[in-house]
C-alpha positions in Angstrom: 30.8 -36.0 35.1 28.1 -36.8 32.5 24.9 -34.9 32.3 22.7 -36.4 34.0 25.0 -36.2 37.2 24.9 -32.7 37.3 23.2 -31.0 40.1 20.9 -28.3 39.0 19.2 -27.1 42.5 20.6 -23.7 42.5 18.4 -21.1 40.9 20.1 -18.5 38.9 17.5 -16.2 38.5 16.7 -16.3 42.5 17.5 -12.5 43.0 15.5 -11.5 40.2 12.4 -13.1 42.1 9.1 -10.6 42.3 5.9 -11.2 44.1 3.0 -10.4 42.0 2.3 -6.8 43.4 6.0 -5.5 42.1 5.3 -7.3 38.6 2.0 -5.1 38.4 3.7 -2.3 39.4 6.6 -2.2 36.9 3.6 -3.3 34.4 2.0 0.1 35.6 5.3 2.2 35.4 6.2 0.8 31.6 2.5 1.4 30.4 2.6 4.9 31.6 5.9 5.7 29.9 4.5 4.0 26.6 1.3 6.5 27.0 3.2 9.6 27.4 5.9 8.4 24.2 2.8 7.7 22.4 1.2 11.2 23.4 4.9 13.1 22.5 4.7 11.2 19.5 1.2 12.3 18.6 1.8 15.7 19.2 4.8 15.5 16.5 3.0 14.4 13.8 0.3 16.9 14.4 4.1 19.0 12.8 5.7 16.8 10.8 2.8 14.9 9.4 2.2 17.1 6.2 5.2 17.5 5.1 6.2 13.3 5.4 3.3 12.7 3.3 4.1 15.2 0.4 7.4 13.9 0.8 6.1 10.0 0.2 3.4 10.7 -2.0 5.7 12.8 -4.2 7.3 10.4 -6.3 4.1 8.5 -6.7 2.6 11.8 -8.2 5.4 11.7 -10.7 5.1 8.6 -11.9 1.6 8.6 -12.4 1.6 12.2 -14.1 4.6 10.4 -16.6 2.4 7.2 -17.2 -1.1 9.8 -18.1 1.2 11.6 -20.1 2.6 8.8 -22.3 -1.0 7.4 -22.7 -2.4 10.7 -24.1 0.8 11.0 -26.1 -0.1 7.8 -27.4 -3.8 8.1 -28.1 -2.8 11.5 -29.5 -0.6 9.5 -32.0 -3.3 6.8 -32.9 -5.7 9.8 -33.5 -3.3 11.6 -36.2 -2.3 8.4 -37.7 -6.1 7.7 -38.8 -6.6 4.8 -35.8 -10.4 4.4 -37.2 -11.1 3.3 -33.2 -10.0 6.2 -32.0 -11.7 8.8 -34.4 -15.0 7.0 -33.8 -14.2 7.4 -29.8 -13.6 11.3 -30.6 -16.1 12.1 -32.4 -19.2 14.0 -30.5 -22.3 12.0 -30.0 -25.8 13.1 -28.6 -26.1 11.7 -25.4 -29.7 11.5 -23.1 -29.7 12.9 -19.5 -32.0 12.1 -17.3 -32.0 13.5 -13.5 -34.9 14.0 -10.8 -35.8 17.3 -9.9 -36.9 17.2 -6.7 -33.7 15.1 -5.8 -31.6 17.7 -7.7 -33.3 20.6 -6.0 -32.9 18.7 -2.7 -29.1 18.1 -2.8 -28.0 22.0 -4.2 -30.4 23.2 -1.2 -33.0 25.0 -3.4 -36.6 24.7 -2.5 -38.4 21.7 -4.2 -39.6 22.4 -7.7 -42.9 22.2 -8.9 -43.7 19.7 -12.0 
């Protein structure tokens, strides 16, 4: 019997035929399970939120406190070798600041200044 002579009336998913109503009712009963997993899972990480964060961001810290450490380790050693770059970068300069008072006054919560 080739292919094509095969009879393919009978449907094999005919007991697993819904109307409409019971597909929007499973829909309801699977979207209120997912709201109250989602609500238990919310309420966990209210708990275990912290701590999983210092536990990711922990290692990240460390590396990044090692790489600040080797470049001050290395502008320390361009400094004592004479680096003429570096000296000049060190040295202290006069520097101009300019603010507005009334701005200034505004944003500590004093009273406005006069002048």
């Amino acid at each position: 019997m080739s292919n094509g002579d095969q009879d393919f009336s009978d449907d094999l998913f005919e007991h697993t035929k819904m109307s409409f109503w019971d597909h929007i009712e499973v829909l309801r009963t699977h979207m209120w399970r997912a709201i109250v997993g989602f609500g238990i899972a919310l309420c966990l990480s209210f708990f275990v939120g912290a701590p999983v964060l210092e536990f990711i961001a922990r290692p990240v810290e460390k590396q990044l406190n090692e790489f600040y450490d080797r470049r001050v380790q290395e502008v320390e050693r361009k400094l004592q070798g004479g680096d003429a770059e570096i000296q000049k970068a060190d040295e202290p300069r006069d520097m101009k600041v300019s603010f507005d008072r009334r701005a200034l006054a505004e944003a500590l919560g004093l009273p406005a200044l006069e002048g």
